[in-house]
C-alpha positions as CSV (number, residue, x, y, z in Angstrom):
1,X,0.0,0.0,0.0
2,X,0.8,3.7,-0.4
3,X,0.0,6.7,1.3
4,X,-1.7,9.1,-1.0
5,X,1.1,12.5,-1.4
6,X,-2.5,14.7,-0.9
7,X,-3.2,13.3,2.4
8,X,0.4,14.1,3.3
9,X,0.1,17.3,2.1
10,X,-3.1,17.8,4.6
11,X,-1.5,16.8,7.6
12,X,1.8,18.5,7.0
13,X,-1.0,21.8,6.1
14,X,-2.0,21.5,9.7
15,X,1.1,22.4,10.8
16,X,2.5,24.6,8.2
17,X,2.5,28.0,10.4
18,X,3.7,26.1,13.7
19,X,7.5,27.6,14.4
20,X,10.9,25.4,13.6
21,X,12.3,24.2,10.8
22,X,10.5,22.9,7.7
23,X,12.5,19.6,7.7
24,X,11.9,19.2,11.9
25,X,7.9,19.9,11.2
26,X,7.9,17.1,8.5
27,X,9.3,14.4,10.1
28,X,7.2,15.1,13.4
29,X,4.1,14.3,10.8
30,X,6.0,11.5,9.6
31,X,7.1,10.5,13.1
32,X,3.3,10.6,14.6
33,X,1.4,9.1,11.9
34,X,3.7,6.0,12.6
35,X,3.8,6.5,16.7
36,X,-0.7,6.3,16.4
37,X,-0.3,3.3,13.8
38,X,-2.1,5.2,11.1
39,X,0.8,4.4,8.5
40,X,1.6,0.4,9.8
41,X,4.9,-1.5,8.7
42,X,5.4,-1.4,5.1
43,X,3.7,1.2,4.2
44,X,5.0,3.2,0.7
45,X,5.5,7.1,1.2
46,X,5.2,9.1,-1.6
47,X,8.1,9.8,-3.6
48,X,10.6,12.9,-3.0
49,X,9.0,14.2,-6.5
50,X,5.4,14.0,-5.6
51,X,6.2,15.3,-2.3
52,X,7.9,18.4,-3.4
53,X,5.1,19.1,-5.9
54,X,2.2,18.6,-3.1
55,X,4.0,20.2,0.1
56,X,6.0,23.4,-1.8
57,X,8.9,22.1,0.3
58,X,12.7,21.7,-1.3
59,X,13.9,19.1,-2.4
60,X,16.9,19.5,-0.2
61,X,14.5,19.8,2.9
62,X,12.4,16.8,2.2
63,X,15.8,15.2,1.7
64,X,17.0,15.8,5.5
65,X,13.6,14.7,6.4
66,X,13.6,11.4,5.3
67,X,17.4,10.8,6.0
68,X,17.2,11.3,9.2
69,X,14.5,9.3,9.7
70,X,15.9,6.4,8.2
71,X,18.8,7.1,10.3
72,X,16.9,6.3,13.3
73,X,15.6,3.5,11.9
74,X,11.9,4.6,11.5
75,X,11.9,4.4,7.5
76,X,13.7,2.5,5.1
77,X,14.8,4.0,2.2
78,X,15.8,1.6,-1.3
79,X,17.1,3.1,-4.1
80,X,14.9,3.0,-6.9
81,X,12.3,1.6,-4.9
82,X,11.1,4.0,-2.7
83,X,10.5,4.8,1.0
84,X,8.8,2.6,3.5
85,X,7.8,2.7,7.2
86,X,10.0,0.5,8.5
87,X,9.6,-2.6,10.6
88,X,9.0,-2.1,14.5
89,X,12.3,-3.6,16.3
90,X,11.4,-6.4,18.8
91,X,13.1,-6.0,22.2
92,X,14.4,-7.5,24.6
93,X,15.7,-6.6,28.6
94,X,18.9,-5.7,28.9
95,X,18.8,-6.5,33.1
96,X,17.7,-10.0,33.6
97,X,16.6,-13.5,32.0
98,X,13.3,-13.5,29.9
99,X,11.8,-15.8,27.9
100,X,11.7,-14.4,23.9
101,X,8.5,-16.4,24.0
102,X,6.6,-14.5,26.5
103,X,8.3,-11.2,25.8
104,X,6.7,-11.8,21.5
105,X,3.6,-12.7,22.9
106,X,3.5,-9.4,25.3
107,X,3.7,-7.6,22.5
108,X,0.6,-8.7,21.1
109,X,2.6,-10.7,18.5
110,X,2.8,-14.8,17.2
111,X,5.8,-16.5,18.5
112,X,7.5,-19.5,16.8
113,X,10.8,-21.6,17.2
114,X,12.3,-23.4,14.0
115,X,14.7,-26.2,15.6
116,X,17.9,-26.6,13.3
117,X,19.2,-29.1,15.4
118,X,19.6,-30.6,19.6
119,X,22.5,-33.0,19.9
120,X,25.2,-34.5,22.0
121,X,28.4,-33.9,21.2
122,X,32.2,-33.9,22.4
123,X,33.1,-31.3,24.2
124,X,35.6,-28.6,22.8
125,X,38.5,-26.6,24.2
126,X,35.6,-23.6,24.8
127,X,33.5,-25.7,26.3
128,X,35.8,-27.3,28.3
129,X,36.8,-24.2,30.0
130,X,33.3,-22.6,30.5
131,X,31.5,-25.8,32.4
132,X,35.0,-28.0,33.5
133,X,34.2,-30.8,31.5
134,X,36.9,-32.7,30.0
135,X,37.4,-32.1,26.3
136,X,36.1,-34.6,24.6
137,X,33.3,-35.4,27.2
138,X,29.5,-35.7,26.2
139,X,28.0,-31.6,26.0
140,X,24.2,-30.8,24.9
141,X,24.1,-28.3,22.1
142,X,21.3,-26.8,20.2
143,X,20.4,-24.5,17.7
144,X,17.0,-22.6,17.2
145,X,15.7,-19.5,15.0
146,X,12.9,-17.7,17.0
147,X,10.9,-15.5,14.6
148,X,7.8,-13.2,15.4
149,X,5.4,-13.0,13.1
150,X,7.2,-15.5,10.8
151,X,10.5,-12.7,11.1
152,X,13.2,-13.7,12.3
153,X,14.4,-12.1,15.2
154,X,17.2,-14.1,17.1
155,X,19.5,-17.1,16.3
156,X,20.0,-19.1,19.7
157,X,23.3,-21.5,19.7
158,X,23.5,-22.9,23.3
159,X,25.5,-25.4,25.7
160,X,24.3,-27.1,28.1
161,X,25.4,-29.4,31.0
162,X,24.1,-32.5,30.5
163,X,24.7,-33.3,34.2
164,X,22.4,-30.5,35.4
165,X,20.0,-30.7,32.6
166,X,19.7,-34.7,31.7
167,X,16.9,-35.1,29.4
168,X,17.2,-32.1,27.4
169,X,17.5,-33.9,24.3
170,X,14.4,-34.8,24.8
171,X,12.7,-31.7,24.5
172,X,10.4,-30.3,22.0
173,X,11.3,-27.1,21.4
174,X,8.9,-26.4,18.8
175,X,6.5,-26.2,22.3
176,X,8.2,-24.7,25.0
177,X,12.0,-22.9,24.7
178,X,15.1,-23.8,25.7
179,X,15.1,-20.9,28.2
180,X,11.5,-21.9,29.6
181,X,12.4,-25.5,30.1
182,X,15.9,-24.9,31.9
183,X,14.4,-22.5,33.9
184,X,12.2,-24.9,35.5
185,X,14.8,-27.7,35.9
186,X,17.5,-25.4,36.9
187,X,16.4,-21.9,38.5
188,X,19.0,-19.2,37.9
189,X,20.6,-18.4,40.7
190,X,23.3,-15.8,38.8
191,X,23.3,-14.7,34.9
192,X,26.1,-12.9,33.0
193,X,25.3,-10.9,29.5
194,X,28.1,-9.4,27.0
195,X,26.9,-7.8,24.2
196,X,28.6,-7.1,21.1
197,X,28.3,-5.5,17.3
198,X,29.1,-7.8,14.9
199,X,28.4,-9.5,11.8
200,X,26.4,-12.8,10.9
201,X,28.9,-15.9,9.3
202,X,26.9,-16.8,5.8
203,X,25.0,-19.7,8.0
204,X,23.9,-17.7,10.8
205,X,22.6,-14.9,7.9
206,X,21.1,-17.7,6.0
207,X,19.0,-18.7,9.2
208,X,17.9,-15.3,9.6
209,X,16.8,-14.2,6.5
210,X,19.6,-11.6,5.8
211,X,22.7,-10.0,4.1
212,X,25.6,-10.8,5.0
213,X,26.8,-7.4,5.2
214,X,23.3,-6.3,7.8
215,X,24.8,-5.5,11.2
216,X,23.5,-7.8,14.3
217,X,23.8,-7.5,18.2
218,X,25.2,-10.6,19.6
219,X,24.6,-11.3,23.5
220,X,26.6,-13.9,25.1
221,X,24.5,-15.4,28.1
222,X,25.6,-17.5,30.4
223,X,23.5,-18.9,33.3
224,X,24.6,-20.8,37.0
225,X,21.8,-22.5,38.9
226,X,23.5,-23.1,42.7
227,X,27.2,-22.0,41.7
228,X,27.3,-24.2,38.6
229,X,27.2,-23.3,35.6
230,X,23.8,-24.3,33.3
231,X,24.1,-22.6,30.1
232,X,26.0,-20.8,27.8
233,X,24.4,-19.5,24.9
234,X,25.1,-17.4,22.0
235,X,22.3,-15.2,20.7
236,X,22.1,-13.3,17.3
237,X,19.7,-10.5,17.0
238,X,19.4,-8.6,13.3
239,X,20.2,-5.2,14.6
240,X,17.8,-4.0,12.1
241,X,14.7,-5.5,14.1
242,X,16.0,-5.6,17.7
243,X,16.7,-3.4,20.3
244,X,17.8,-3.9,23.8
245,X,16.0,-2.0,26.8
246,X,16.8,-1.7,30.5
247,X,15.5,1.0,33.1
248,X,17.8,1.6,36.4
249,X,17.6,4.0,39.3
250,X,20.2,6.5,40.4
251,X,22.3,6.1,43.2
């Protein structure tokens, strides 16, 4: 769909005599109309032609408008395509252990896990150091794609000690997650996040439905249950279409 350039040109009328810049007045139109849902996810603005023609603005000003906008992520701009309201970016707490699941569904949104694989395997040099169990030794690992409304929105690569959580392998994690299930076997008694800018390999960008080249947040998590630890996992966020949040008080 695509938003008429005459409607545009009525709500940026409304505010034509308020004070500040040109460029500042448009993208609060721009910025509100998205905020109140009126233009949803996906939605085609008109291009910088028509808008010059139904606003009297410069080109140069409608320019800065919709840069910066795109800059903070609320439209999408594609050459030779057009300009889109862009995709509301899950998120996630930045203080504390949630489950994705429950944190999707909060939102009002569908929550599924794709399973790409849950295995034993010998344990590596990494692996070895993290839990203390001799390389080579039996170690749980899975891999899972959660997506939200059928986006994908985090890659989860985890270990697990199979001492402390014995019939993971058994799990369906099409049903329940990782993190729901170990959290019920195993209550966290301590967790530890690092995150990180990076970028996807080609298999973790294949999972995910992106480029290669598309910045991700990477949070390492690892969680103890009693002074041992449970869980380390790896977890790949598109940076595109998730944000980390977290409130704290002063001192």
């Amino acid at each position: 769909m695509a938003i008429d350039a005459r409607d545009f040109a009525a709500l940026f009328g409304a505010i034509r005599r308020e004070s500040g810049p040109a460029y500042r007045r448009l993208k609060d139109v721009i910025t509100e109309q998205i905020g109140t849902g009126r233009w949803p996810e996906g939605e085609m603005l008109p291009s910088e032609n028509q808008l010059v023609h139904s606003l009297g603005l410069s080109r140069m000003t409608i320019n800065r408008a919709l840069r910066e906008l795109s800059t903070e992520g609320a439209l999408v701009r594609m050459p030779g395509v057009g300009t889109f309201v862009a995709e509301r970016k899950s998120s996630s707490a930045l203080y504390g252990v949630r489950n994705i699941a429950e944190e999707v569904t909060r939102r009002g949104r569908e929550h599924r896990t794709d399973v790409v694989f849950v295995r034993e395997e010998p344990a590596d040099p990494r692996a070895h150091r993290l839990f203390g169990i001799a390389a080579g030794s039996p170690i749980f690992h899975s891999l899972v794609v959660h997506f939200e409304d059928d986006i994908a929105i985090q890659l989860e690569d985890r270990h697990v000690h199979p001492e402390l959580a014995p019939e993971y392998l058994q799990q369906d994690f099409t049903e329940r997650t990782p993190n729901d299930y170990l959290s019920r076997i195993a209550p966290m008694g301590k967790g530890e996040h690092i995150v990180e800018a990076v970028l996807g390999t080609a298999e973790d960008c294949a999972l995910l439905g992106i480029d290669e080249s598309a910045p991700c947040l990477l949070i390492h998590r690892r969680t103890w249950s009693e002074g041992q630890l449970v869980s380390a996992a790896r977890l790949l966020h598109p940076g595109s279409r998730f944000r980390l949040e977290g409130t704290f008080d002063g001192m």
